[in-house]
N, C-alpha and C positions, 0 to 999 in steps of 0.2 A: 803156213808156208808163205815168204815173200817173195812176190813176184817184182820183177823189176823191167820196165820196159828200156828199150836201148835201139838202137837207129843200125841196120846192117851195115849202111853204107860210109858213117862216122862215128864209130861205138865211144861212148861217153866214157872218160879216161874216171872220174871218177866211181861209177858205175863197175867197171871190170874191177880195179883197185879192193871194191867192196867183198866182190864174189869170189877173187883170189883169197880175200880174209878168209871167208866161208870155208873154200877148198883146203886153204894150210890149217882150217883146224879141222878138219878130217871130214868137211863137208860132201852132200852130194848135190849138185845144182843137173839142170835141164839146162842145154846152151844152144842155141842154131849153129847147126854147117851148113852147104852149102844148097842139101836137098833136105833134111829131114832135122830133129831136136835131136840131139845127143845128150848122155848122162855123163856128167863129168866130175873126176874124184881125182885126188892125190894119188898117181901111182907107183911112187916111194912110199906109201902107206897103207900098207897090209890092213891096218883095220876099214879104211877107207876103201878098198880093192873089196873087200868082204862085205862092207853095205851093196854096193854095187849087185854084184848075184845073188843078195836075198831080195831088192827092190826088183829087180828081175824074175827072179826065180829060175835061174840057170843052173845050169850042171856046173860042178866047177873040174869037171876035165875038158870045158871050153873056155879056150883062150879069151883075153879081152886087146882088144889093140889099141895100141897108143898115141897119144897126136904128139907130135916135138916141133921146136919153132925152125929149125932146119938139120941139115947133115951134118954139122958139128956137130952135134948131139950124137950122132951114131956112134961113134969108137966106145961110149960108155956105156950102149946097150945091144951090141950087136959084133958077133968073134970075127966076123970078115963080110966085107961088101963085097960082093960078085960084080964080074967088069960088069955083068949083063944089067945089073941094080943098078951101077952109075949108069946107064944108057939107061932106063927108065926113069930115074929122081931128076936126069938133067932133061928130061922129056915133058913129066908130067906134075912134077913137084913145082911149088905147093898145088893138090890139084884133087883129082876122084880117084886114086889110088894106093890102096892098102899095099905094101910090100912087105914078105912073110920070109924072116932072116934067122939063123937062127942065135938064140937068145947068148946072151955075154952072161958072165958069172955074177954081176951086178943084177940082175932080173930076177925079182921076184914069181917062183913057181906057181904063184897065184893066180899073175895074169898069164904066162905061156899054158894052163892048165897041165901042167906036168908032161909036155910036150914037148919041150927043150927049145920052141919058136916063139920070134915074138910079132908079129902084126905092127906097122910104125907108117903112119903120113905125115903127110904136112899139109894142116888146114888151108883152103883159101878163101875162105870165109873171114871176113874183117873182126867178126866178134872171137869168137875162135880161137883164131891167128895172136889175137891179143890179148886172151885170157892165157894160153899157153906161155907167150911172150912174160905178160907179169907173172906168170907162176914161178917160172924159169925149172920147171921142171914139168916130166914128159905127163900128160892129162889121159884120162879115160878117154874113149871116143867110141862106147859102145851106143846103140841105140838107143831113145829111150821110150822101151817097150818092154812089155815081156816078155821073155825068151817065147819063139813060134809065133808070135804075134808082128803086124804090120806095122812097121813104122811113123811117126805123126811129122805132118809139113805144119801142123800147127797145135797151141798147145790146148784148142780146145777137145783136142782130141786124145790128150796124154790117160789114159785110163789113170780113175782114184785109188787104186790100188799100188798104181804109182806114184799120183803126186803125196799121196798122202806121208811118205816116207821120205820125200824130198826137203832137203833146207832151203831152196829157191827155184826161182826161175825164169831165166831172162828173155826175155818176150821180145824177138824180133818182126815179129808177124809173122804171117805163111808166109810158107818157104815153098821152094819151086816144087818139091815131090820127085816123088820116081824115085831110081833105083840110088842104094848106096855107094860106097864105092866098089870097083872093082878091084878082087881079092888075090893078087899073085903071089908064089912062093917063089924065090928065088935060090930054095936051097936044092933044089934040080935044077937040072940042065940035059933039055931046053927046061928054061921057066912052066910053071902050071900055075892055068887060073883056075884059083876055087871058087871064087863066087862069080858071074858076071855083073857088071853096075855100070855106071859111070862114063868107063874108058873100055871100048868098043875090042874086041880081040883082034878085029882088022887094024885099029890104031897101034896096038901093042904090035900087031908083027910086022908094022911096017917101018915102026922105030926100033928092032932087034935082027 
């Protein structure tokens, strides 16, 4: 497995360039966000979406959510933005929250785990932001752990049973920890949050 070191705060343009290689050929890399390592894969590619939940060891009637470089990107993954979703994306994008839309005809059943939703942020993490940016198309952004297991702020804590199935991994150093993002679905009204993280429920209800 190659590891590649890179700077959070000025990510090395030839560096990303490399790792997007990896990823367009159906790679899976370990990447920093903003609290924890993420596992990130092509997800226009079904076979790559499929490494994914076996390096995990997930169910695959659970969804995987996707990072994209901004809201243009939505109309191609997502049947309608809820006013209440533009009032959170113009809030907290790029930022610590997941927003749960449901999925366009373009999305593969893979990642909504046959749920008809899809999970969509937008990183703000410098490495992240611009591996997504070079990929130009929307990236994993699951954890990278094993399904029920705790998350790593660094990677010397990635279990071998993960790295070992990995094609890289980009080594920002520890990462700040703590919770992931926070998990809203947008396709009720009022909105529900599934998971808490990140973005506080008092912050969510004081921007809706």
């Amino acid at each position: 497995m190659t590891v590649w070191n890179i700077s959070s705060a000025t990510p090395d343009p030839d560096a990303i360039y490399t790792v997007v290689q990896v990823i367009r050929n159906g790679g899976v890399v370990a990447f920093p966000t903003s609290t924890l390592y993420g596992l990130g894969a092509d997800a226009d590619n079904p076979q790559a979406v499929k490494k994914i939940f076996n390096i995990k060891v997930r169910q695959h009637n659970q969804p995987l959510l996707v990072l994209i470089k901004d809201v243009s990107w939505l109309p191609e993954l997502v049947q309608e933005t809820p006013p209440k979703a533009a009032i959170l994306m113009e809030a907290f994008w790029p930022g610590g929250i997941t927003i749960v839309f449901n999925a366009g005809d373009r999305v593969s059943g893979k990642l909504t785990g046959r749920t008809g939703k899809i999970g969509i942020r937008v990183p703000k993490h410098p490495v992240a932001a611009a591996i997504v940016a070079e990929l130009a198309s929307p990236l994993t952004g699951t954890s990278a752990n094993l399904s029920g297991k705790g998350g790593c702020s660094d990677i010397s804590c990635l279990e071998e049973r993960v790295t070992e199935q990995l094609d890289g991994v980009l080594d920002a150093g520890p990462l700040k920890g703590g919770r992931g993002s926070t998990v809203i679905d947008v396709t009720f009204d009022p909105p529900r949050i599934l998971r808490q993280g990140t973005i506080s429920e008092k912050e969510i209800q004081s921007v809706l």
